[in-house]
MIPA-337849 format. One record per residue (C-alpha): residue number from 1; residue in one letter; x, y, z. Coordinates in steps of 0.05 Angstrom, whole numbers, plus 5000, padded with zeros to 4 digits. Example, Ala and Ser with C-alpha at 12.3 -4.5 7.8 and 13.67 -1.06 7.14 Angstrom:
! MIPA-337849
  seq  type     x     y     z
    1     A  5246  4910  5156
    2     S  5273  4979  5143
//
This chain:
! MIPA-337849
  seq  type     x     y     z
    1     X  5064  5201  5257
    2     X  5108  5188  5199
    3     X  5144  5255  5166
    4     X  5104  5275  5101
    5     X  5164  5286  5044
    6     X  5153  5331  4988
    7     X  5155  5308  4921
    8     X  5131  5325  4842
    9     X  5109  5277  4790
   10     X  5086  5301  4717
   11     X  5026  5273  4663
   12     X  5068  5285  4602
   13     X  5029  5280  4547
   14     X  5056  5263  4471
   15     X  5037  5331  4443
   16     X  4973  5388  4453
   17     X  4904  5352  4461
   18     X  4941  5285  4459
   19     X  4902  5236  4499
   20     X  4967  5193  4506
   21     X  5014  5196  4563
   22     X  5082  5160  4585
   23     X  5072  5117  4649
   24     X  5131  5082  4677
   25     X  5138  5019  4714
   26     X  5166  5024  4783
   27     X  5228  4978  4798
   28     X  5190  4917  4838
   29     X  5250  4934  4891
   30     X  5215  4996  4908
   31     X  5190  5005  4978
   32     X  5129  5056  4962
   33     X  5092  5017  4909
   34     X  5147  4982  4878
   35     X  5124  4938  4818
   36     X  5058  4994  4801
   37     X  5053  5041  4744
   38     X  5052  5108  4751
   39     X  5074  5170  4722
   40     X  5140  5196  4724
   41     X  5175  5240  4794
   42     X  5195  5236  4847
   43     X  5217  5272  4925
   44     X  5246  5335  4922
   45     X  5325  5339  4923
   46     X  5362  5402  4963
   47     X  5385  5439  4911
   48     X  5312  5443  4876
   49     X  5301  5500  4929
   50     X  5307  5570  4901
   51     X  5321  5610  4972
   52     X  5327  5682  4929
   53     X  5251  5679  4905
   54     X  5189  5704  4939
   55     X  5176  5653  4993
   56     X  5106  5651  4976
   57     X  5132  5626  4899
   58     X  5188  5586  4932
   59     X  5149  5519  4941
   60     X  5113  5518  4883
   61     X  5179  5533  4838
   62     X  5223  5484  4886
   63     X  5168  5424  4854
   64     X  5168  5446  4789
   65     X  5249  5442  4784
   66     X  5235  5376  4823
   67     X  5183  5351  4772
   68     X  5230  5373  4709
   69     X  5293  5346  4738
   70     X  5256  5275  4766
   71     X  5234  5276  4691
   72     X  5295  5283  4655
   73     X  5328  5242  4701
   74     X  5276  5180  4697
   75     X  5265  5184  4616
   76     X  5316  5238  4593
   77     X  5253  5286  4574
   78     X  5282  5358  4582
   79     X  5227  5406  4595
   80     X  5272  5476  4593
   81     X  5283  5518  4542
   82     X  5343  5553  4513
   83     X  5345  5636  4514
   84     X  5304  5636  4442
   85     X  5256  5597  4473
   86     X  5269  5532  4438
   87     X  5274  5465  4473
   88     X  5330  5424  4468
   89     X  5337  5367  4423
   90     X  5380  5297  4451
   91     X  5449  5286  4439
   92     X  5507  5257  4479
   93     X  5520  5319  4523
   94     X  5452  5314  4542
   95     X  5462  5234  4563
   96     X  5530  5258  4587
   97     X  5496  5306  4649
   98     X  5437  5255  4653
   99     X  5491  5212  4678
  100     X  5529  5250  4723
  101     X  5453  5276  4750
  102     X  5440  5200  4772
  103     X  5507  5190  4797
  104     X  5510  5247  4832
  105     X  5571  5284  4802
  106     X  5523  5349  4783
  107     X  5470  5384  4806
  108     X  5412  5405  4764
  109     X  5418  5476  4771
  110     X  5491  5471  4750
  111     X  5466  5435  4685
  112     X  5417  5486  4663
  113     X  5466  5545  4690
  114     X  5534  5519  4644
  115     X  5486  5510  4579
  116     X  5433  5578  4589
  117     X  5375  5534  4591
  118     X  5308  5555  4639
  119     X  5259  5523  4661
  120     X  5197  5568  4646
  121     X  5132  5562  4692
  122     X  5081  5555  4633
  123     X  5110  5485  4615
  124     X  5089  5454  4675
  125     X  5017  5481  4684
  126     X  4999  5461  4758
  127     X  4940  5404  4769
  128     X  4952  5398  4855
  129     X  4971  5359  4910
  130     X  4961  5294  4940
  131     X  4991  5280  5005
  132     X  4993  5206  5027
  133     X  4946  5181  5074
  134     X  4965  5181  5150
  135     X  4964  5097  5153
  136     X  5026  5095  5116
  137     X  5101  5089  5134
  138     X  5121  5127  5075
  139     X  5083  5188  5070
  140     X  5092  5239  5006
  141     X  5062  5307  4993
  142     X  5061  5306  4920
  143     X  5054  5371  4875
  144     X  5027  5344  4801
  145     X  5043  5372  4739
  146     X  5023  5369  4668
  147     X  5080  5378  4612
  148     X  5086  5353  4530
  149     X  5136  5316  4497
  150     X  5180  5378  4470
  151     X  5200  5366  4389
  152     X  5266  5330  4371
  153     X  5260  5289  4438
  154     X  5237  5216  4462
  155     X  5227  5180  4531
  156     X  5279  5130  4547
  157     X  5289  5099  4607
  158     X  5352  5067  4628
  159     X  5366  5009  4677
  160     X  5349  5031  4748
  161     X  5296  5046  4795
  162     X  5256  5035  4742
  163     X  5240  4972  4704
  164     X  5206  5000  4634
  165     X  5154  5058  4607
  166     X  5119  5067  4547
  167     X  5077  5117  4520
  168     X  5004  5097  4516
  169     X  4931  5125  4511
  170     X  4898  5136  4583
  171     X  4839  5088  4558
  172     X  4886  5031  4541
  173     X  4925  5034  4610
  174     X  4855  5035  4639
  175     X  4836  4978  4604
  176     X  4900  4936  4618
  177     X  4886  4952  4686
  178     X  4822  4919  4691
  179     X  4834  4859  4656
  180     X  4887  4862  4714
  181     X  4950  4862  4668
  182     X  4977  4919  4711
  183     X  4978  4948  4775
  184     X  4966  5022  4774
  185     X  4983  5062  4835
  186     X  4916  5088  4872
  187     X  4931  5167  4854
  188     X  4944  5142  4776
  189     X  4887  5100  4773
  190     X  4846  5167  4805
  191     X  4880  5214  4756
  192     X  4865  5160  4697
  193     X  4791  5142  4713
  194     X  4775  5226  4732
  195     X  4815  5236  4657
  196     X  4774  5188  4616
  197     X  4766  5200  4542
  198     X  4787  5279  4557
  199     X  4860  5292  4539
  200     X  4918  5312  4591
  201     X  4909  5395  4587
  202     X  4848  5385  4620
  203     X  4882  5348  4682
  204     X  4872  5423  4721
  205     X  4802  5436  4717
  206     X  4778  5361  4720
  207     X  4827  5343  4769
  208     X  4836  5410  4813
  209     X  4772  5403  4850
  210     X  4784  5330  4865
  211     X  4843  5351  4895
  212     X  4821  5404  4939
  213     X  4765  5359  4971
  214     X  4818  5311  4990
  215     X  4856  5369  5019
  216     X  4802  5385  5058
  217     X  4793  5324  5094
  218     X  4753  5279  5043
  219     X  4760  5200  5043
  220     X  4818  5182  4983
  221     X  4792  5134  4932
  222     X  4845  5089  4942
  223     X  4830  5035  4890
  224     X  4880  4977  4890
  225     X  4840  4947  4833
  226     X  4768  4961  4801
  227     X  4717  4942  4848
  228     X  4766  4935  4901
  229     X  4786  4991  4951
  230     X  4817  5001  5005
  231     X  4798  5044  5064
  232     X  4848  5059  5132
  233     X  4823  5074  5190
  234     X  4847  5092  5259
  235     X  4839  5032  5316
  236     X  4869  5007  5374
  237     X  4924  4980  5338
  238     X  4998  4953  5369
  239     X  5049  5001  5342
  240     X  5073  5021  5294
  241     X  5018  5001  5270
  242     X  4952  5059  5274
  243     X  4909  5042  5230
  244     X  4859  4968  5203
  245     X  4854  4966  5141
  246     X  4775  4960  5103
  247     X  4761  4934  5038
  248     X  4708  4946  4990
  249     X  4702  4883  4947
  250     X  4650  4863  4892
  251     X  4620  4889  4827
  252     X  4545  4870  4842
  253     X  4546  4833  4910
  254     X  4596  4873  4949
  255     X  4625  4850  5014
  256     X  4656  4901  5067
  257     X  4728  4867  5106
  258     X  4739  4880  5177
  259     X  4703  4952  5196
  260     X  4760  4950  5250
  261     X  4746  5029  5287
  262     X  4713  5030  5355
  263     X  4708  5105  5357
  264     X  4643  5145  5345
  265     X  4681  5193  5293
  266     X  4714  5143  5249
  267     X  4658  5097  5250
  268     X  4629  5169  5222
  269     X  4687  5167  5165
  270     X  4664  5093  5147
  271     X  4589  5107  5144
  272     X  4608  5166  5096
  273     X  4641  5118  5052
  274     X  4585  5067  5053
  275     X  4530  5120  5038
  276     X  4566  5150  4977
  277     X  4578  5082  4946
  278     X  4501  5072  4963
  279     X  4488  5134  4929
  280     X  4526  5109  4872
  281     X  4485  5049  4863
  282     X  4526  4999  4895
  283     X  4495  4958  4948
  284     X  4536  4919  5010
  285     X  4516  4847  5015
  286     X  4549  4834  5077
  287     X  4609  4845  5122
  288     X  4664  4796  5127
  289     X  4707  4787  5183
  290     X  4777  4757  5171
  291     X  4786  4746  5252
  292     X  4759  4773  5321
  293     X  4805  4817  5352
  294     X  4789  4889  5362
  295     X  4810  4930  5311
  296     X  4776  4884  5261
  297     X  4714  4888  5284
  298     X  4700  4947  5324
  299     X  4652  4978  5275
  300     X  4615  4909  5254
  301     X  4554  4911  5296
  302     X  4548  4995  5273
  303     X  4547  4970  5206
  304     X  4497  4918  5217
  305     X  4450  4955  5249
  306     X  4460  5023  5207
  307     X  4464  4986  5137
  308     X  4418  4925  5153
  309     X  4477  4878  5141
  310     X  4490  4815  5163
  311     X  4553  4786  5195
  312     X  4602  4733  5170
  313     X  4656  4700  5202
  314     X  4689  4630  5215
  315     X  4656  4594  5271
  316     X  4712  4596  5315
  317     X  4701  4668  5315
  318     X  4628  4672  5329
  319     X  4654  4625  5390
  320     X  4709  4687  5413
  321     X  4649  4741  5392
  322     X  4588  4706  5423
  323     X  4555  4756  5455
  324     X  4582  4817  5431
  325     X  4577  4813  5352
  326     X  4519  4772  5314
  327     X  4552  4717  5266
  328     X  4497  4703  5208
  329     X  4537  4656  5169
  330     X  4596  4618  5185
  331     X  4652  4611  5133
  332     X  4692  4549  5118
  333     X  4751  4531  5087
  334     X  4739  4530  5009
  335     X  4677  4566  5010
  336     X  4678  4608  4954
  337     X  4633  4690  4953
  338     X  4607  4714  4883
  339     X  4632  4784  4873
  340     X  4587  4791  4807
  341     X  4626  4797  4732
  342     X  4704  4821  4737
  343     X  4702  4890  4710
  344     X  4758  4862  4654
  345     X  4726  4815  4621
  346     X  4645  4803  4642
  347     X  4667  4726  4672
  348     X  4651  4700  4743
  349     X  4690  4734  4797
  350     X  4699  4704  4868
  351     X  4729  4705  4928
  352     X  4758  4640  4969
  353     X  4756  4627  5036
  354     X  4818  4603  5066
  355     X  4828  4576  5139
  356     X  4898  4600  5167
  357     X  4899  4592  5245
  358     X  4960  4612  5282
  359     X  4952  4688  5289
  360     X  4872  4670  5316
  361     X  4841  4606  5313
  362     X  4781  4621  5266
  363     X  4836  4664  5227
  364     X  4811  4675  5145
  365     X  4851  4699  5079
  366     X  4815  4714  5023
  367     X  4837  4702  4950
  368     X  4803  4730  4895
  369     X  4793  4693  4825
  370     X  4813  4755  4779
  371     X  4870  4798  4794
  372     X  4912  4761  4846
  373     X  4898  4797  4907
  374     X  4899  4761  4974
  375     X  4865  4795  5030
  376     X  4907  4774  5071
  377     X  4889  4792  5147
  378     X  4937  4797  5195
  379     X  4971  4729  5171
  380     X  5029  4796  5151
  381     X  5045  4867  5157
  382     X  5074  4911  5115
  383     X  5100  4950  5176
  384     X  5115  4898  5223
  385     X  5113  4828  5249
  386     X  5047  4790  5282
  387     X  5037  4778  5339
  388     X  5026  4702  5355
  389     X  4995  4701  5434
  390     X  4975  4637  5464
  391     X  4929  4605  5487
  392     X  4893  4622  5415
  393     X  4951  4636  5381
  394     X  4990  4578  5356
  395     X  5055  4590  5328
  396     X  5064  4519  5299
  397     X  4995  4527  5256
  398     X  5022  4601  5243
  399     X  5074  4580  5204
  400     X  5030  4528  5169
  401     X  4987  4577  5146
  402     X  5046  4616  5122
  403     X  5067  4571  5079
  404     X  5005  4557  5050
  405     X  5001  4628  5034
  406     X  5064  4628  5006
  407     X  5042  4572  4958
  408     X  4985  4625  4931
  409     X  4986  4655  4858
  410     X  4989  4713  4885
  411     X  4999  4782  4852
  412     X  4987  4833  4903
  413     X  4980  4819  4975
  414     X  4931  4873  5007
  415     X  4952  4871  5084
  416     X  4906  4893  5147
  417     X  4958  4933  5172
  418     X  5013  4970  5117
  419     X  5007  4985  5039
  420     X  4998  4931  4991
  421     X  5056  4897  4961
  422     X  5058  4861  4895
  423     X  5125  4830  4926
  424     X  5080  4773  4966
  425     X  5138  4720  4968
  426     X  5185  4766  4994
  427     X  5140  4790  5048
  428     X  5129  4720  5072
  429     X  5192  4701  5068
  430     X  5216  4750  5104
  431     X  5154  4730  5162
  432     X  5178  4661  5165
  433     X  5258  4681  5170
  434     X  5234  4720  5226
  435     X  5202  4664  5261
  436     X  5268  4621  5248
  437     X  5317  4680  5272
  438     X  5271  4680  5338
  439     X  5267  4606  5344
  440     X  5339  4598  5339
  441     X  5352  4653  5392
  442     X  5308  4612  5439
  443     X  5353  4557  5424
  444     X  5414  4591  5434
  445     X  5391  4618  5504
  446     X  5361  4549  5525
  447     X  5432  4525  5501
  448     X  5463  4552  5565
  449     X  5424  4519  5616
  450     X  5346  4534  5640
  451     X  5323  4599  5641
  452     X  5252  4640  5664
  453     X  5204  4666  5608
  454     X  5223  4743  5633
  455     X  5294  4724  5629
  456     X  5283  4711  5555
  457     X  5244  4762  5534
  458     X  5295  4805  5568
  459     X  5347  4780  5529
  460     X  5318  4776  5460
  461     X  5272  4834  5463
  462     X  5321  4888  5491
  463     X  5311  4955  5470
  464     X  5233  4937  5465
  465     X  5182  4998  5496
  466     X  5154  4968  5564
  467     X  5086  4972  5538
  468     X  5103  4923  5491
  469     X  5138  4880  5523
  470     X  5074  4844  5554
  471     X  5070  4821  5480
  472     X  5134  4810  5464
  473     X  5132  4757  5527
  474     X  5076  4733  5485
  475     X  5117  4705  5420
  476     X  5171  4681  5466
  477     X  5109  4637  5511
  478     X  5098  4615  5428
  479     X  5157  4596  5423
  480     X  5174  4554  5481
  481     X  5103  4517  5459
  482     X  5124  4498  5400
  483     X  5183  4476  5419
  484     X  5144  4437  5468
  485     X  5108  4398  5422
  486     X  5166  4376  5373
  487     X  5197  4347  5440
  488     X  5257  4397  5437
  489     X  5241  4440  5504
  490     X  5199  4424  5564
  491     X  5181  4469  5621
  492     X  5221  4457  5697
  493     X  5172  4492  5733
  494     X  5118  4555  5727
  495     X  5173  4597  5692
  496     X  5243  4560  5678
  497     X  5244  4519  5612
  498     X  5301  4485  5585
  499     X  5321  4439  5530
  500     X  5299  4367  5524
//
């Protein structure tokens, strides 16, 4: 399980009862939702620990210095005040230890120390915590704030880890985000939606109790875009990967992606899911399976039968499910599924069926009309590579389909396994320079005269955990096929191969 690291952010509003708020735009280089919007903070630094204070104070203190100092160092707001209890205004010393913050040169409690400034509790009234969900490699337990723009200062942002900000009212960023001008992290898209027309002071009490219920174990509304969200859950996954993720697509006829858990209790976390959105209004029309392997369709026939659903699916994966899950309909290439009016402007809104074998024969991606996503399957990972394992697995058509994906307007690529990424092209880029680093390290060892499958996967896989390394015999078996049918290997006997 990946360590959780504690971090602050802050909803700074323009003034008291302003329903405006700054909301920067993470630098599309960032690995935890690089390329979203969100609100200004980040993970807590060593020196934002107070060790003198009441333990029981210390943690909540350590995030507020974390959220004020993230602050000033992301837009050069300065939440403290000096010992009349003014705030400061900006001027160049100000820029000066903003500087030497971000290059590391001083320390935050240094700054305030040398110029009498404190940071005083009641400027940073608390909201709560997120803490990132379990299916992620990052994971951050994150302390929100609310704060106002102090007089005599501005936001400014300067060339960095972030690419721009601007201050804007809550119902403009929400509509941007639905016409699918933006991509809003899930917990600003929560905070935005739970918000509404109220303004940012009431972030505690209309927030708080959200917060506490996902605390306690309830299901995070992890909404990638309106209409569409995402839902992890545990399954018999190859690590690092733990987790398949669900989507919830549609805004009238709504279709569930790969239910992938076999076991009774997170089936029981799905089901939950399903009956609130019922509750809600929002029917399923049917589930959608993107290929047949295990942890992408271990809850399918539950579904069915609890929900009255029926079953979609290429046909070359009814042929691997025959038996064990009921296909309804079979999905072709270029088929397209209605998902009812896009929430951003009333028009059509559909998904498209694409065909891309190579990871499974009956293997689909999904592309939807409005916002650019591309359900993508396990063509990638966010956390990983796939696995290609013959005799389904092709890694000649793999790479095929790769490269059609690649050719894909695509604005956000929403994984099975991993967070999204709005950086598609550089996440299948990086796929397919994996594939040639491997290919030419077959080529290399074939170079030196025949050698056995084991030998190979020996070589190029050292370091690999044994119970992988059935798998990682796999891609090199790929491999050699592939190689096989461009006429550049050929097998000697059962296990030898060498070039020619």
């Amino acid at each position: 399980m990946s360590a959780i690291i504690p971090a602050a952010s802050v909803l700074v509003a323009r003034g008291p009862g302003s329903r405006e708020i700054f909301s920067i735009l993470r630098g599309s280089q960032l690995r935890f939702f690089g390329g979203f919007w969100a609100f200004p903070g980040g993970k807590l630094a060593a020196e934002d620990d107070d060790p003198t204070i009441d333990p029981i104070q210390q943690k909540l203190r350590a995030r507020r210095v974390a959220a004020c100092r993230e602050l000033f160092e992301e837009t050069g707001i300065l939440i403290v005040r000096r010992p009349d209890g003014s705030f400061p205004t900006r001027d160049a010393d100000l820029d000066r230890c903003r500087h030497a913050l971000l290059d590391g040169s001083l320390t935050f409690p240094h700054m305030l120390a040398e110029r009498g400034l404190i940071l005083c509790d009641g400027d940073f009234p608390l909201i709560g915590e997120i803490t990132t969900p379990a299916f992620a490699a990052v994971r951050y337990a994150t302390t929100f704030f609310t704060a106002h723009l102090p007089v005599g200062q501005e936001a400014d942002i300067w060339p960095g880890e972030l690419e721009s900000g601007e201050w804007i009212a809550i119902q403009d960023l929400l509509v941007r985000w639905r016409r699918g001008e933006i991509c809003l992290t899930p917990p600003t898209a929560m905070t935005l939606q739970t918000l509404g027309q109220h303004p940012v002071e009431s972030a505690p009490q209309l927030l708080g109790p959200l917060l506490e219920r996902l605390a306690q174990g309830a299901e995070h509304p992890i909404f990638i875009a309106p209409c569409v969200r995402m839902l992890p859950l545990k399954t018999v996954a190859l690590a690092p990967s733990t987790h398949t993720n669900a989507y919830f697509v549609g805004n009238g006829p709504c279709y569930l992606i790969d239910p992938g858990p076999d076991e009774p209790a997170e089936q029981a976390r799905l089901f939950g899911v399903i009956d609130e959105q019922l509750q809600a209004g929002q029917s399923l029309t049917a589930i959608v399976l993107s290929h047949h392997h295990r942890d992408h369709v271990g809850a399918a026939v539950a579904c069915a039968n609890r929900f009255r659903l029926p079953i979609w699916a290429h046909a070359r994966t009814a042929e691997k499910l025959q038996g064990r899950v009921p296909i309804a309909r079979t999905l072709c290439d270029g088929d397209r599924l209605g998902l009812g009016p896009s929430p951003g402007d009333g028009r059509p809104w559909s998904l498209e069926v694409l065909h891309t074998p190579g990871h499974a024969s009956g293997h689909l991606v999904f592309a939807d009309s409005h916002y650019g996503l591309v359900f993508a399957g396990d063509m990638v990972s966010t956390l990983s590579s796939m696995v290609i394992a013959p005799p389904d697995g092709d890694l000649a058509l793999y790479l095929q389909s790769l490269r059609r994906l690649r050719a894909l307007p695509c604005r956000m690529l929403l994984p099975s396994h991993g967070n999204a990424s709005t950086q598609a092209a550089q996440v299948i880029d990086a796929a397919l320079e994996h594939r040639a680093k491997r290919e030419r390290q077959l080529l290399d060892t074939l170079a030196t005269g025949p050698a056995a499958i084991d030998e190979m996967t020996e070589r190029m896989y050292r370091g690999t955990p044994e119970a992988l390394m059935h798998f990682a015999r796999a891609q090199v078996l790929a491999g050699l096929l592939k190689l096989q049918a461009e006429g550049i290997a050929q097998p000697v006997d059962e296990e030898r191969w060498q070039l020619g």
